[in-house]
C-alpha positions in Angstrom: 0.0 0.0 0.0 3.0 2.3 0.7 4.1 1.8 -2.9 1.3 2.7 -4.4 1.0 5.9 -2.2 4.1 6.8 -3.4 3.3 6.3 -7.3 0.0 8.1 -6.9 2.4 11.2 -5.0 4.5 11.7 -7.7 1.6 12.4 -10.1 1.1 15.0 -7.7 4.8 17.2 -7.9 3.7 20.6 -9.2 5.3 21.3 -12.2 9.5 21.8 -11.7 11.9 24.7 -12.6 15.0 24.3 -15.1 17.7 26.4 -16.0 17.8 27.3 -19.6 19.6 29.8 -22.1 18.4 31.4 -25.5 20.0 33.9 -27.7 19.5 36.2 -30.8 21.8 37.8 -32.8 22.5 39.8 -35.8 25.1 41.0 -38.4 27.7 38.4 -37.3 30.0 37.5 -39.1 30.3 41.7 -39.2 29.7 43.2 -42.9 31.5 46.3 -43.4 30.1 49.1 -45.2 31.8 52.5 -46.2 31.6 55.1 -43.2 29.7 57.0 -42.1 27.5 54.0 -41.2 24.0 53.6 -39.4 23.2 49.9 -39.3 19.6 48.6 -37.5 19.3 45.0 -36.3 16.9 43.1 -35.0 16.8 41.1 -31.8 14.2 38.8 -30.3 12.3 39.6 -27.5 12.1 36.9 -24.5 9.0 34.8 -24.9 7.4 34.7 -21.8 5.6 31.3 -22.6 8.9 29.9 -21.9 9.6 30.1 -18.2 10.3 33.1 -15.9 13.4 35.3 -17.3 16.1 35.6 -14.8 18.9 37.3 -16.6 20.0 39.1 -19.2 23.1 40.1 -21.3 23.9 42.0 -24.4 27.6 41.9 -26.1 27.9 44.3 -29.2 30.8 44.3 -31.5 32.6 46.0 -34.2 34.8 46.1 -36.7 36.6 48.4 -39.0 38.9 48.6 -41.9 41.6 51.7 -42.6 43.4 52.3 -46.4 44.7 55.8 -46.7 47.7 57.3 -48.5 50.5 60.6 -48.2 52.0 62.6 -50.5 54.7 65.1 -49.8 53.8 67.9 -52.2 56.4 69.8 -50.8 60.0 70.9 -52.7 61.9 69.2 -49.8 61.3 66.3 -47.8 58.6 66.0 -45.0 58.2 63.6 -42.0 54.4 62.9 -40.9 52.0 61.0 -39.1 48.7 59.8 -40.6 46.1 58.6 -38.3 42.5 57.5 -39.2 39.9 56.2 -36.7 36.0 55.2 -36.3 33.9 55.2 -33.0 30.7 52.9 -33.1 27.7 54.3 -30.9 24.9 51.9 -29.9 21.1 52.9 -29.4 17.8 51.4 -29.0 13.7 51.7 -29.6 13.9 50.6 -26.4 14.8 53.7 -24.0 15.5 51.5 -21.1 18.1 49.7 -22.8 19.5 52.7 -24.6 19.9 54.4 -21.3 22.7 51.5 -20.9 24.2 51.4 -23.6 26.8 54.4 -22.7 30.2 52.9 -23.9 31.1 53.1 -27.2 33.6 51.3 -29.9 37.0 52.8 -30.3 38.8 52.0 -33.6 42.1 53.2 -34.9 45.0 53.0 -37.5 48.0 54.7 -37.7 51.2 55.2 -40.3 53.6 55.9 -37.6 56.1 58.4 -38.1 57.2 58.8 -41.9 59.8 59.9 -44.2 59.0 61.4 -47.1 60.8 62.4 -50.2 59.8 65.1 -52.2 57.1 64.4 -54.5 57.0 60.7 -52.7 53.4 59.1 -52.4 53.3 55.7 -49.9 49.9 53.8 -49.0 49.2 52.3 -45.6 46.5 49.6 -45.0 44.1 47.7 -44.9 44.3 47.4 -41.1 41.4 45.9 -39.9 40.5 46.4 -36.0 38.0 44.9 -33.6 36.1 45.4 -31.0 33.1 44.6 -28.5 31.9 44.9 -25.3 28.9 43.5 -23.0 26.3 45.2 -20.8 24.2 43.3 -18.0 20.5 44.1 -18.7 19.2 42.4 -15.2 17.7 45.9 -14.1 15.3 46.2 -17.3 14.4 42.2 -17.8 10.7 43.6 -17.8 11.4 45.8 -20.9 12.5 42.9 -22.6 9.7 40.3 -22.2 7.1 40.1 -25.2 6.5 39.1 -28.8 8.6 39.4 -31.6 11.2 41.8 -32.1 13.2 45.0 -31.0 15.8 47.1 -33.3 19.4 48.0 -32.0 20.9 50.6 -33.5 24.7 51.3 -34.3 26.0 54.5 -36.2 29.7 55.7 -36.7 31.9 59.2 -36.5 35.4 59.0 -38.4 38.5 61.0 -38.3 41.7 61.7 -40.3 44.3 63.9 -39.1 47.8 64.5 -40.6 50.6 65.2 -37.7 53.5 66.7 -39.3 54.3 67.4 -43.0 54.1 71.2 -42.7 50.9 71.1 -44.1 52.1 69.5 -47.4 51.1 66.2 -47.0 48.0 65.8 -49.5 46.0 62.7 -48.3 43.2 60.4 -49.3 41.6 57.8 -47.5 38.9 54.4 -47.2 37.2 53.6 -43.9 34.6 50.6 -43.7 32.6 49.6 -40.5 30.2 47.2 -39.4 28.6 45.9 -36.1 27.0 43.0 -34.8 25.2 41.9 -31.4 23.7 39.1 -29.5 21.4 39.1 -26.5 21.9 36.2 -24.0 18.6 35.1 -21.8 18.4 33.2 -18.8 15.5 31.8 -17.5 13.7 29.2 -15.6 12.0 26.9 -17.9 9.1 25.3 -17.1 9.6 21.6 -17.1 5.6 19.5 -17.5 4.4 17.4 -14.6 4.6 13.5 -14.9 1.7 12.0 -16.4 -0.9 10.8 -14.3 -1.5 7.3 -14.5 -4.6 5.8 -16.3 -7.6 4.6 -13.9 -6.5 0.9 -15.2 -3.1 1.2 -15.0 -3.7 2.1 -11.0 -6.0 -0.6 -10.9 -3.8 -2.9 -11.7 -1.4 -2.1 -9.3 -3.9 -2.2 -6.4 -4.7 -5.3 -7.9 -0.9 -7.2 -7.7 -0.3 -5.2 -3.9 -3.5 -6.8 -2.5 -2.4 -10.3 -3.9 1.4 -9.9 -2.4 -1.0 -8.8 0.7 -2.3 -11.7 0.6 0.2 -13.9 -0.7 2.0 -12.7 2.6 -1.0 -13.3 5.0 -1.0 -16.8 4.0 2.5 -17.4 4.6 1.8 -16.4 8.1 
């Protein structure tokens, strides 16, 4: 009789808790576009069918690529310093999350310090350059709960500067971008109850304990 207690019991655990991940991402592997860029992604929303969200992470890269050239246009011969870089800025439709997302990309090539003869012309690149960085989103998990989709938002400001040259370094240059991101859930899934038993299937095992019952009883 015990046994069968215990067998109609476990029909009876509520329904358990699991850990589980899920993520989304966009634009990765990174495709670079010429600067200035503003790139929207899309991310997926956490559906709430799935459990109880306990977590939350977002981890946003970048990536750039530098080409850019000198020429000493001067009558006598010039050292400089070209330098070219891109900063990737992140933004959301959703203000809660753009409130967070305060650091920014910092990308950078440079030609170190060059001699150049008169009338000389020298290229430098491509140099491609990387970066990324995560934010925790466990303060906004409610923001982030629904159905479908949310946009992220990345947008770039370049720079050139010429350091040296008296002026008389001419320069041209070709800066691409791109950026990528994925959002990271935890949750608690919810894991189904065990199936209860069929009315015969019980039966039955009333059926074989009474006759070990008795089986027992006549032993004695």
């Amino acid at each position: 009789m015990k046994k069968l207690l215990a067998v109609m019991a476990m029909t009876a655990v509520a329904s358990a808790a699991q850990a589980a991940t899920i993520s989304f991402q966009y634009g990765l592997p990174i495709v670079q576009a010429t600067t200035e860029i503003t790139q929207t992604g899309q991310l997926g929303r956490f559906d709430g069918s799935l459990g109880t969200l306990t977590g939350a992470s977002l981890l946003v890269s970048g990536a750039a690529t530098f080409s850019f050239t000198g020429t000493n246009t001067a009558q006598q011969s010039q050292r400089a310093t070209i330098n070219s870089n891109t900063e990737l800025f992140w933004s959301s439709e959703i203000a809660a999350l753009s409130a967070l997302l305060t650091d920014t990309i910092a990308l950078s090539a440079s030609s170190g310090s060059q001699q150049y003869a008169v009338g000389e012309t020298k290229s430098f690149g491509p140099f491609a350059r990387d970066g990324q960085f995560s934010v925790d989103l466990s303060g906004i998990l409610a923001s982030l709960v629904g159905a479908g989709t949310f946009g992220l938002t990345c947008e770039s400001s370049s720079g050139f500067g010429v350091a040296g040259g008296g002026g008389n370094i001419a320069s041209t240059q070709s800066t691409q971008a791109g950026c990528g991101a994925t959002i990271t859930y935890t949750y608690d899934a919810v894991v189904p109850p065990p199936a209860i038993p069929e009315p015969g299937t019980l039966a039955l095992v009333g059926l074989a304990l009474a006759g070990i019952g008795a089986a027992r009883r006549r032993k004695a």
